[in-house]
TIFIMI-922993 format. One record per residue: residue number from 1; residue in one letter; z negated, y, x of N, C-alpha, C, O in turn. Coordinates in steps of 0.1 Angstrom, whole numbers, plus 5000, padded with zeros to 4 digits. Example, Ala and Ser with C-alpha at 12.3 -4.5 7.8 and 13.67 -1.06 7.14 Angstrom:
REC  1  A  4922  4943  5132  4922  4955  5123  4922  4967  5132  4915  4967  5142
REC  2  S  4929  4978  5128  4929  4989  5137  4921  5000  5129  4920  5011  5134
//
This chain:
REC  1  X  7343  5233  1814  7339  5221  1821  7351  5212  1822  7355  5205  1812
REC  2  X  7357  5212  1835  7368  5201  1833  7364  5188  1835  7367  5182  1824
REC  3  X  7359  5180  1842  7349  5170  1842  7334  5170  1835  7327  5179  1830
REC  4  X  7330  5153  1838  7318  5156  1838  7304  5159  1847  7293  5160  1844
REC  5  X  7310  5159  1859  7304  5159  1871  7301  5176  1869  7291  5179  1877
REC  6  X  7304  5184  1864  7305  5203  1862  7294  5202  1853  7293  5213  1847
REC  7  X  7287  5195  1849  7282  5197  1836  7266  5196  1844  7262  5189  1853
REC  8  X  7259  5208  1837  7247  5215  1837  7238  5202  1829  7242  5197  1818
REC  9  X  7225  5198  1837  7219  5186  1833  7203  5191  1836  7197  5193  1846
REC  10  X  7198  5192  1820  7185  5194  1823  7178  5181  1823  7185  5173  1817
REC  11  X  7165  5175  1830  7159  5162  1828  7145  5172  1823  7143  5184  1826
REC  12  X  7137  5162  1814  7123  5172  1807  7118  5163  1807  7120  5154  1799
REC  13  X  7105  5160  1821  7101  5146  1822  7090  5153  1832  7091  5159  1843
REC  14  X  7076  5150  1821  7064  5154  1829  7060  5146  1840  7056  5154  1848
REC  15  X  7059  5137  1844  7057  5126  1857  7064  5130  1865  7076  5130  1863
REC  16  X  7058  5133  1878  7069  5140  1890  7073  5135  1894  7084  5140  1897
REC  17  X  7072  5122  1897  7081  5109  1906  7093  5107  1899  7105  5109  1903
REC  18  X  7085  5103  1886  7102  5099  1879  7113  5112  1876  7125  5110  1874
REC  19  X  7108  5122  1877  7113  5135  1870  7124  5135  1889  7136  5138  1892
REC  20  X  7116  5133  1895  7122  5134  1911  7135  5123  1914  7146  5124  1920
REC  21  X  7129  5115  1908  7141  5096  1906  7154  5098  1900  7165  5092  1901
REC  22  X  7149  5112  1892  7160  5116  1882  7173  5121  1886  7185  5118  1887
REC  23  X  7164  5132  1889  7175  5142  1899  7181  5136  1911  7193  5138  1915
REC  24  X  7172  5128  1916  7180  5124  1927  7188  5113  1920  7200  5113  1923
REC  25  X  7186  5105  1913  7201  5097  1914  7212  5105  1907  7222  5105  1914
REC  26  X  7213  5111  1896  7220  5121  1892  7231  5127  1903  7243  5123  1904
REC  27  X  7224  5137  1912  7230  5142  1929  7234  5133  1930  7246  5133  1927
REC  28  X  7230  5122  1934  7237  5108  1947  7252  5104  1934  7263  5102  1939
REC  29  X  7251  5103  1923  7263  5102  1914  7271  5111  1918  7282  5107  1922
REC  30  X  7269  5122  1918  7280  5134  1916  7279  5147  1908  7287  5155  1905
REC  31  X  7264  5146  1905  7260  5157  1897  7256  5166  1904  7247  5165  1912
REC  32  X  7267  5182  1900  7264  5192  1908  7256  5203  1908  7255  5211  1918
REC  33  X  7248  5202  1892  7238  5212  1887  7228  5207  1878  7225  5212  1866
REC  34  X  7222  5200  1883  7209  5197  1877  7194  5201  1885  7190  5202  1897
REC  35  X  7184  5204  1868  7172  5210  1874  7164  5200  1864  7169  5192  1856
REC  36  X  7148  5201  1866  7137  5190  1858  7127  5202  1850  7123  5214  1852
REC  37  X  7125  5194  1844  7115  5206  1839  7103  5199  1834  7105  5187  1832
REC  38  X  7088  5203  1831  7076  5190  1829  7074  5197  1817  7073  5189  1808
REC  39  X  7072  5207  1813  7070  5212  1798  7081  5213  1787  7093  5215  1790
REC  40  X  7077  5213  1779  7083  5222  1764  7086  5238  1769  7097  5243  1768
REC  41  X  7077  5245  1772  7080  5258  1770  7088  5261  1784  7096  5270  1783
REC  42  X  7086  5255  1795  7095  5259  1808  7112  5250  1803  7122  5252  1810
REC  43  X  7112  5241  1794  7126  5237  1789  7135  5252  1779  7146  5258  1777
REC  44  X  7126  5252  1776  7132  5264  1765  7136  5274  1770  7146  5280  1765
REC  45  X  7130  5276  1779  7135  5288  1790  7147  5285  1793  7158  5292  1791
REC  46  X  7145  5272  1801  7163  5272  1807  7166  5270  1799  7178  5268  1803
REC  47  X  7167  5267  1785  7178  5261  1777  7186  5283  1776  7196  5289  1779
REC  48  X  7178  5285  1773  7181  5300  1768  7185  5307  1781  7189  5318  1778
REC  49  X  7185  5303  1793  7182  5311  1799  7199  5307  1813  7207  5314  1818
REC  50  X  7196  5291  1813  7208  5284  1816  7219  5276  1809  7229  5271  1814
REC  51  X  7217  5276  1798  7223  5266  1786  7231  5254  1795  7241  5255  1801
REC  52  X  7222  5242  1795  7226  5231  1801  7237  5226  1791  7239  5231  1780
REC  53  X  7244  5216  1796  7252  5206  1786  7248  5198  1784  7254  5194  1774
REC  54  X  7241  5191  1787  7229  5178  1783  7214  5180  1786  7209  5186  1795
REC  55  X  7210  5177  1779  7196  5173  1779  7192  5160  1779  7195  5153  1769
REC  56  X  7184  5155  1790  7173  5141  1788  7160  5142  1789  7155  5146  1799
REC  57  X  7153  5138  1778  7139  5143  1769  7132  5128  1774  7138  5117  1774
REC  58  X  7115  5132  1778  7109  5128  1775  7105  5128  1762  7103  5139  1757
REC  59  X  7102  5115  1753  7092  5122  1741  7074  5129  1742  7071  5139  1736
REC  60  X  7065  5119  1750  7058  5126  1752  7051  5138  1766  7046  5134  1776
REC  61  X  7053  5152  1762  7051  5160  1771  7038  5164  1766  7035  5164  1754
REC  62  X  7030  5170  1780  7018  5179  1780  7016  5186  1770  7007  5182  1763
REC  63  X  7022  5195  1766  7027  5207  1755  7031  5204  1744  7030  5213  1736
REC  64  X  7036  5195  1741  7045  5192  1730  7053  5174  1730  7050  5165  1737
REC  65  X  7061  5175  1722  7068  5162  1722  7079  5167  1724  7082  5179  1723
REC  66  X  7090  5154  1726  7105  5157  1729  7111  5160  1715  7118  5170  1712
REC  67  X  7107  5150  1704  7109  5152  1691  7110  5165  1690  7121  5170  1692
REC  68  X  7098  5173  1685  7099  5188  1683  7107  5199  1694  7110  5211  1691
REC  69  X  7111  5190  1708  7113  5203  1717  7130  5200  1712  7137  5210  1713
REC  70  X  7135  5190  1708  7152  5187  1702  7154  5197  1692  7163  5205  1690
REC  71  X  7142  5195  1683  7145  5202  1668  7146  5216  1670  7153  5221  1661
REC  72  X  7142  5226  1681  7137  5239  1688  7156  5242  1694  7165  5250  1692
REC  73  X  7154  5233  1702  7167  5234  1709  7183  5237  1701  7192  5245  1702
REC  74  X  7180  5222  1690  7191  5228  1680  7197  5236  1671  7207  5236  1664
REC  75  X  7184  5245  1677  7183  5259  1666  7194  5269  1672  7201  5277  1665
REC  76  X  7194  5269  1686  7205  5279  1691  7218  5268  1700  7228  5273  1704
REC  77  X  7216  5251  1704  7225  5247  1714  7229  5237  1704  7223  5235  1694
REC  78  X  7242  5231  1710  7245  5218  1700  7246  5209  1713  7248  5197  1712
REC  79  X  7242  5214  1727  7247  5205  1737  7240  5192  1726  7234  5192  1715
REC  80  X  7246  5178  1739  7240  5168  1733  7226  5164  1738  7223  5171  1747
REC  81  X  7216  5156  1736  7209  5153  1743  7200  5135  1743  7198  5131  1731
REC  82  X  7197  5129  1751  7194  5118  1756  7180  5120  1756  7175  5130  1760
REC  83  X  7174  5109  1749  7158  5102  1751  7157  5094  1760  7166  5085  1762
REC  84  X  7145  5097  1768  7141  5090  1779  7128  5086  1775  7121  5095  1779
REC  85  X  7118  5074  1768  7111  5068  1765  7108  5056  1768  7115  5046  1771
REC  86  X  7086  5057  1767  7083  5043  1770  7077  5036  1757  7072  5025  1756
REC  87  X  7080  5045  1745  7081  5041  1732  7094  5034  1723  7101  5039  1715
REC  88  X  7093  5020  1728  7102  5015  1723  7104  5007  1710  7111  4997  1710
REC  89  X  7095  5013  1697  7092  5015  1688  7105  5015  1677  7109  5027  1674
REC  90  X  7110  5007  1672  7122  5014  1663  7115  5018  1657  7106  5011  1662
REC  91  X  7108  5025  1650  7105  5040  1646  7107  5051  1654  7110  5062  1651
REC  92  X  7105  5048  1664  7108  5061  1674  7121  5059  1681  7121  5063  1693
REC  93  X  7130  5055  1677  7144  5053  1681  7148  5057  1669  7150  5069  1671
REC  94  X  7150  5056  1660  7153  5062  1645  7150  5079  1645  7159  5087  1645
REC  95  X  7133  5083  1644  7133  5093  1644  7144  5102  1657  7152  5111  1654
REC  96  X  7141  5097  1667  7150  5106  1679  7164  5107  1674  7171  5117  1674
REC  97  X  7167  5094  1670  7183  5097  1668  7187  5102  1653  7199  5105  1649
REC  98  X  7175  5103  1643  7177  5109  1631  7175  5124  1636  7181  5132  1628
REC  99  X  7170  5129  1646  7168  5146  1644  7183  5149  1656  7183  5159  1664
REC  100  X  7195  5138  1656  7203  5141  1659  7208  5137  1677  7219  5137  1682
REC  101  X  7194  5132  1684  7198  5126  1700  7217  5117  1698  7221  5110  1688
REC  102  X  7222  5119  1705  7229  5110  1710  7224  5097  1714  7228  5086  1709
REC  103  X  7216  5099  1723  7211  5083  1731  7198  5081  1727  7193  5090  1721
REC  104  X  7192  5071  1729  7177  5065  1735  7175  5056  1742  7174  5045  1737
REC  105  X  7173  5056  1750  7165  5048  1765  7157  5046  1768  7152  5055  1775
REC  106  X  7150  5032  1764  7138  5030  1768  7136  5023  1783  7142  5013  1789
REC  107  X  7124  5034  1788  7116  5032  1803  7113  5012  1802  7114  5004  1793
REC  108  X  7112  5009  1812  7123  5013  1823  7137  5008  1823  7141  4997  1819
REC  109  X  7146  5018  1828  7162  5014  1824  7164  5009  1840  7158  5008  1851
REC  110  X  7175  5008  1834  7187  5001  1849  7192  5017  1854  7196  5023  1845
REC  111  X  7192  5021  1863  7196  5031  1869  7216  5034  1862  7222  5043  1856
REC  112  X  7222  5019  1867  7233  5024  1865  7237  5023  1848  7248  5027  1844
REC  113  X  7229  5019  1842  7231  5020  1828  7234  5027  1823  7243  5030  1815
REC  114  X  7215  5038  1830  7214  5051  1823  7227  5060  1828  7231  5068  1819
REC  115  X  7234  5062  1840  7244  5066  1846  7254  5062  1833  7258  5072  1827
REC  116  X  7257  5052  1829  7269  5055  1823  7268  5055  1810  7280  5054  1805
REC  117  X  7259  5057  1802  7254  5061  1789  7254  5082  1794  7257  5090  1786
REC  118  X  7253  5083  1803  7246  5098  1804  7263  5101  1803  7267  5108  1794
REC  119  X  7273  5093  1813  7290  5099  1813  7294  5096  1801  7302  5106  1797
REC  120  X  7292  5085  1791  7298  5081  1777  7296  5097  1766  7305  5104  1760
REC  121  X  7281  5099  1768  7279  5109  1758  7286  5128  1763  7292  5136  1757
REC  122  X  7281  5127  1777  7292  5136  1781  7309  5138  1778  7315  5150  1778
REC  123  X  7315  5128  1777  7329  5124  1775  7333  5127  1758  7343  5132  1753
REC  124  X  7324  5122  1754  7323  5120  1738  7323  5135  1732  7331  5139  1723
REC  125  X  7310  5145  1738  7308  5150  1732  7313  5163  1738  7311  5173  1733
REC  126  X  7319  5162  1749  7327  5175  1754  7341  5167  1753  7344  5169  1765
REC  127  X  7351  5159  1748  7364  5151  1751  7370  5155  1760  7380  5163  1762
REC  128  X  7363  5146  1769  7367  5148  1785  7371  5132  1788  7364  5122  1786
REC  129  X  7386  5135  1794  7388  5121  1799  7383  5115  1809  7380  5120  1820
REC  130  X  7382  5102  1805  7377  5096  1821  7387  5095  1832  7399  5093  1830
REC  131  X  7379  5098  1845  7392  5100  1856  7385  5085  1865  7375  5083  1871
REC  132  X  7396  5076  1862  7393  5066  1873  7403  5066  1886  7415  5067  1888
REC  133  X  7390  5062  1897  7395  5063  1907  7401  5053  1916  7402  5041  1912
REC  134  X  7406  5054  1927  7410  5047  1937  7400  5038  1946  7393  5042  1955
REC  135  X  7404  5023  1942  7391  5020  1951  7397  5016  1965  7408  5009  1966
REC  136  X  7388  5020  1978  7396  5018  1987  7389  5005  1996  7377  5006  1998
REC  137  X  7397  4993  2001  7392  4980  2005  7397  4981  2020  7403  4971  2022
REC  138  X  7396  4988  2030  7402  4987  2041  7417  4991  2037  7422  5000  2030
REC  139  X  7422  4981  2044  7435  4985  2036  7447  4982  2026  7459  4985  2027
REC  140  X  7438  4975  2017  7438  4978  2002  7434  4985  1989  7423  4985  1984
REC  141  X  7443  4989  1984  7436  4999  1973  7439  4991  1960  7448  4982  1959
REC  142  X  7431  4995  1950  7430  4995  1938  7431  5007  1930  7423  5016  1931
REC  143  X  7440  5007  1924  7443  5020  1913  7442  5017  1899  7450  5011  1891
REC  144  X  7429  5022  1896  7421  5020  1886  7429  5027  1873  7428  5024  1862
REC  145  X  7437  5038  1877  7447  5048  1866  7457  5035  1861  7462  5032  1850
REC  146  X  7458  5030  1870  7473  5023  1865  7471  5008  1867  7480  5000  1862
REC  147  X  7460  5005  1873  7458  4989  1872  7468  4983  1883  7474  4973  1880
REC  148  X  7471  4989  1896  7478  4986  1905  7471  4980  1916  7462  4987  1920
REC  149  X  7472  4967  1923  7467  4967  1937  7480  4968  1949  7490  4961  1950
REC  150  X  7476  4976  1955  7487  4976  1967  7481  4969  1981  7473  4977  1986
REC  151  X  7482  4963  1985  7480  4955  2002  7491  4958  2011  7503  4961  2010
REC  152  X  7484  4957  2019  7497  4956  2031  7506  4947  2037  7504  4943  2048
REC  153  X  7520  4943  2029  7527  4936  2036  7525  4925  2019  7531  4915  2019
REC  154  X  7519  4928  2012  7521  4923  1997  7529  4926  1988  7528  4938  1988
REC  155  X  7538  4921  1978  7544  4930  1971  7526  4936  1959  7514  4933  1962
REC  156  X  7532  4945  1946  7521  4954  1941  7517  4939  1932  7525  4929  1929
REC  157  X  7504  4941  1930  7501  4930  1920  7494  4943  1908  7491  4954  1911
REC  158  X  7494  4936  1895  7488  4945  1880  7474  4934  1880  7474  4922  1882
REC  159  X  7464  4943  1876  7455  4937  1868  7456  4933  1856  7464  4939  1849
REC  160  X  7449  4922  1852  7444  4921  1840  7435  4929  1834  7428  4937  1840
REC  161  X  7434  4926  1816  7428  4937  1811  7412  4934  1819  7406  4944  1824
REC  162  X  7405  4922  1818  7390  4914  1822  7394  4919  1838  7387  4929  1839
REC  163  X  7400  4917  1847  7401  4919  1861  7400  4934  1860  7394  4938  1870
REC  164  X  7403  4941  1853  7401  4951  1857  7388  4964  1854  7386  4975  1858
REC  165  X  7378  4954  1843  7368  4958  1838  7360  4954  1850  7353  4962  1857
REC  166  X  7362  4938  1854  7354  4935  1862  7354  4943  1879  7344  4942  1886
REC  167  X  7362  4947  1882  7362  4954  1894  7355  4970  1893  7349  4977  1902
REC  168  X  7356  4972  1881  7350  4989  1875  7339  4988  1874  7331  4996  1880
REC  169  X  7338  4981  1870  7319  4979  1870  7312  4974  1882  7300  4975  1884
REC  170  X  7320  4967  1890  7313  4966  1907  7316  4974  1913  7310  4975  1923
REC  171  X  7326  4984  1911  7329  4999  1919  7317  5008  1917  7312  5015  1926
REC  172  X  7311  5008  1902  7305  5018  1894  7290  5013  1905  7282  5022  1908
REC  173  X  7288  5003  1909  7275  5004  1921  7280  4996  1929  7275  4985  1929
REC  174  X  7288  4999  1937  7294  4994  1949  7284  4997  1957  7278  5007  1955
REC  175  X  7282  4985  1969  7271  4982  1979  7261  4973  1975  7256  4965  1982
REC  176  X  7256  4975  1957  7243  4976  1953  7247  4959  1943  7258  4958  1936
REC  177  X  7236  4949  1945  7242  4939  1934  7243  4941  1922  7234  4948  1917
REC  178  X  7255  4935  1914  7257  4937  1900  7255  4920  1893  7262  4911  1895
REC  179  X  7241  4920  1883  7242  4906  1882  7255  4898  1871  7264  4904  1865
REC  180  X  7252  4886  1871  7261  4879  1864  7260  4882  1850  7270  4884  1842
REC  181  X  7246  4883  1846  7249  4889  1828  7257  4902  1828  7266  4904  1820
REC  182  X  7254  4912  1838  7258  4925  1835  7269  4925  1840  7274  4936  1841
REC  183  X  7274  4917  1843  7291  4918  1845  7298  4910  1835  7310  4909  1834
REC  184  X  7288  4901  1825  7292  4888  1816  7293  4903  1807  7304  4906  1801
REC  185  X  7284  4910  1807  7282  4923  1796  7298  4925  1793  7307  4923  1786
REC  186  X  7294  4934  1810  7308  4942  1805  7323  4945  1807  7330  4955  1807
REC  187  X  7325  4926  1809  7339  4924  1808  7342  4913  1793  7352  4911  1787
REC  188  X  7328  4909  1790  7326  4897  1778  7324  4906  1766  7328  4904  1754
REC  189  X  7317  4915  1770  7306  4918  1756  7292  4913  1752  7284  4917  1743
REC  190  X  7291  4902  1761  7278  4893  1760  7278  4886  1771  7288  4883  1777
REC  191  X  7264  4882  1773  7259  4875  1787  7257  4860  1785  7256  4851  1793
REC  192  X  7258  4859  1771  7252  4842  1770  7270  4832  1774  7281  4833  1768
REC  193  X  7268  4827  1781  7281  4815  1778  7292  4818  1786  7302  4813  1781
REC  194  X  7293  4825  1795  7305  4836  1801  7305  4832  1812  7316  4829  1816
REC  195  X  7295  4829  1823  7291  4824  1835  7302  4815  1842  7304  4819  1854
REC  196  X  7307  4807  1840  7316  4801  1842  7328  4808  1842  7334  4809  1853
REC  197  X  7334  4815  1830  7347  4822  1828  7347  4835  1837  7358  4841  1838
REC  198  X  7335  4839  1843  7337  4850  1851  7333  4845  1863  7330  4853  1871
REC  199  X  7333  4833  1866  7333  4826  1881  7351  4826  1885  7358  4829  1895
REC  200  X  7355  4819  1870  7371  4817  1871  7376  4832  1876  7381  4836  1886
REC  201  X  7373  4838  1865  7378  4853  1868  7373  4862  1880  7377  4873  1882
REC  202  X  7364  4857  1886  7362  4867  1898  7370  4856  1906  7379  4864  1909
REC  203  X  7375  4844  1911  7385  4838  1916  7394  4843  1914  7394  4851  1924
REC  204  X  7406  4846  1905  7418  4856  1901  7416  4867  1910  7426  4869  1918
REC  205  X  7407  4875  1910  7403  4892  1908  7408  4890  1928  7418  4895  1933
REC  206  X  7400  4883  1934  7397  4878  1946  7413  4873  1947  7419  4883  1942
REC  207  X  7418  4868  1949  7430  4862  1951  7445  4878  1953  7454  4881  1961
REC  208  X  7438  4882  1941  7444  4896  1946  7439  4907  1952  7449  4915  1953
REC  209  X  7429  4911  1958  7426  4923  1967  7419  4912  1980  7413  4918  1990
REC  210  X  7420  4897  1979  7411  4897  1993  7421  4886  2005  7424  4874  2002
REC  211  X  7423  4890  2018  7430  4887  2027  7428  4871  2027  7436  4864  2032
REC  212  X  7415  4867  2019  7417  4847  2021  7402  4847  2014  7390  4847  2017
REC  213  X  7412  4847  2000  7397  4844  1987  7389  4837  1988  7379  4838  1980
REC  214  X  7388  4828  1997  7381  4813  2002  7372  4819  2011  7368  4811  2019
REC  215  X  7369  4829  2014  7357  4832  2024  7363  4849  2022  7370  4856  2029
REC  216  X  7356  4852  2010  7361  4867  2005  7352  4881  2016  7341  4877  2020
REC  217  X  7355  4889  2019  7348  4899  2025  7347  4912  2014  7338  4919  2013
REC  218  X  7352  4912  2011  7349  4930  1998  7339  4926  1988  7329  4933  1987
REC  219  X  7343  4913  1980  7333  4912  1970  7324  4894  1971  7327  4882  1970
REC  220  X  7314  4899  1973  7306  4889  1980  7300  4880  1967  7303  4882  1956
REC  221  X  7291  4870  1970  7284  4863  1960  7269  4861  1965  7265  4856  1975
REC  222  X  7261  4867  1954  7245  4868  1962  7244  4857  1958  7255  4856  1953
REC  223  X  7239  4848  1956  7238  4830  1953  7221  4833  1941  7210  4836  1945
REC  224  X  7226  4832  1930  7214  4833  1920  7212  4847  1914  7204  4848  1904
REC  225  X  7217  4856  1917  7215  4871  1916  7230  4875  1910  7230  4884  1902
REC  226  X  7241  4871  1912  7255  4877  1909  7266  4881  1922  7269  4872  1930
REC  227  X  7272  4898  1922  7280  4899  1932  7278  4908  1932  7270  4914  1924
REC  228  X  7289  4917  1947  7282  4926  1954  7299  4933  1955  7307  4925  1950
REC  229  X  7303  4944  1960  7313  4948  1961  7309  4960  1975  7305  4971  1973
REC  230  X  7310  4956  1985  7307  4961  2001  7310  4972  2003  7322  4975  2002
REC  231  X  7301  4980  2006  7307  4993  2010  7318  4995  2022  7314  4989  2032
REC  232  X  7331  5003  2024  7339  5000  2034  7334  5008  2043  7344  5011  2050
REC  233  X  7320  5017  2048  7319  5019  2058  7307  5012  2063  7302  5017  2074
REC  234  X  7300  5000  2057  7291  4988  2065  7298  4980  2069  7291  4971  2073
REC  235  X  7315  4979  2071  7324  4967  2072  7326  4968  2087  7333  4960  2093
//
């Protein structure tokens, strides 16, 4: 597996809707082999049958629990695997990750969360480097490898370390809003008290990829909700 996008993704999630919510956002990421499974004993199959590299477990199934279907699994795979739970019980966060889970995620998550919790443990546990990409702004890019912005008719400007978290994580759901705590998250570490400092800092960030920061077009402001990072073929 050279990336993590190659990696075989079972979801074990008896409710069809969500088990369907799954797969499809998985696909719309970049995931090129994933299947769902609603039992214990149709998981086991493909485990033996496909050996995925991840697993994400409901705990309670028809047939069985995710608990017991991990302890079954570990007996012949080491892939890693992810809880998907509406038991958010620290007892039942302990047990999962005492019989060895990597993750636990309690229902209902943020889509792009579970997205980058699912790439973290992938990365981790196959040491696969992260490949960041090129973000493209019309006709400016951002080079996420090297923290470069190039413009046209600009000399190159470098990110900062905060400018450049904060652009990563509005790339990571570009189109889609990203609010102010979750970008206070994960350029601060924390949501409380940041609001302000990442007003300043999305000013900066702006100043360098946008043709007149004062009426920005790439990265927008939903007014009460956070910001938005535009897709460049709605422009």
């Amino acid at each position: 597996m050279r990336d993590i996008y190659e990696a075989r993704i079972l979801v074990v999630e008896d409710d069809p809707t969500l088990r369907a919510q799954l797969l499809g956002l998985l696909g719309r990421e970049g995931y090129r082999d994933v299947h769902g499974s609603a039992t214990v004993a149709d998981a086991l199959f493909l485990a033996s049958t496909w050996q995925p590299h991840l697993y994400l477990l409901d705990v309670m199934l028809p047939d069985g629990n995710g608990f017991d279907l991990l302890r079954r699994l570990h007996e012949t795979s080491n892939a890693p695997a992810l809880f998907l739970s509406a038991r958010d019980e620290d007892a039942s966060r302990l047990r999962g990750l005492g019989l060895g889970a990597d993750d636990y995620v309690t229902k209902p998550f943020l889509p792009a969360e579970l997205l980058l919790r699912i790439a973290a443990v992938l990365r981790r546990s196959y040491r696969l480097p992260e490949v960041l990409p090129t973000i493209v702004l019309g006709k400016t890019t951002v080079d996420l490898a090297t923290g470069e912005v190039h413009r046209a008719g600009s000399a190159v400007a470098t990110l900062t370390a905060k400018e450049h978290a904060l652009i990563k994580r509005l790339s990571e759901s570009r189109g889609l809003i990203v609010t102010t705590d979750e970008l206070c998250r994960s350029v601060y570490g924390d949501e409380f008290g940041y609001a302000n400092a990442l007003a300043i800092l999305m000013r900066r960030l702006r100043e360098k990829i946008e043709d007149d920061p004062s009426h920005p077009y790439w990265v927008v402001t939903v007014r009460g909700l956070g910001y938005r990072l535009v897709n460049e073929d709605t422009q």
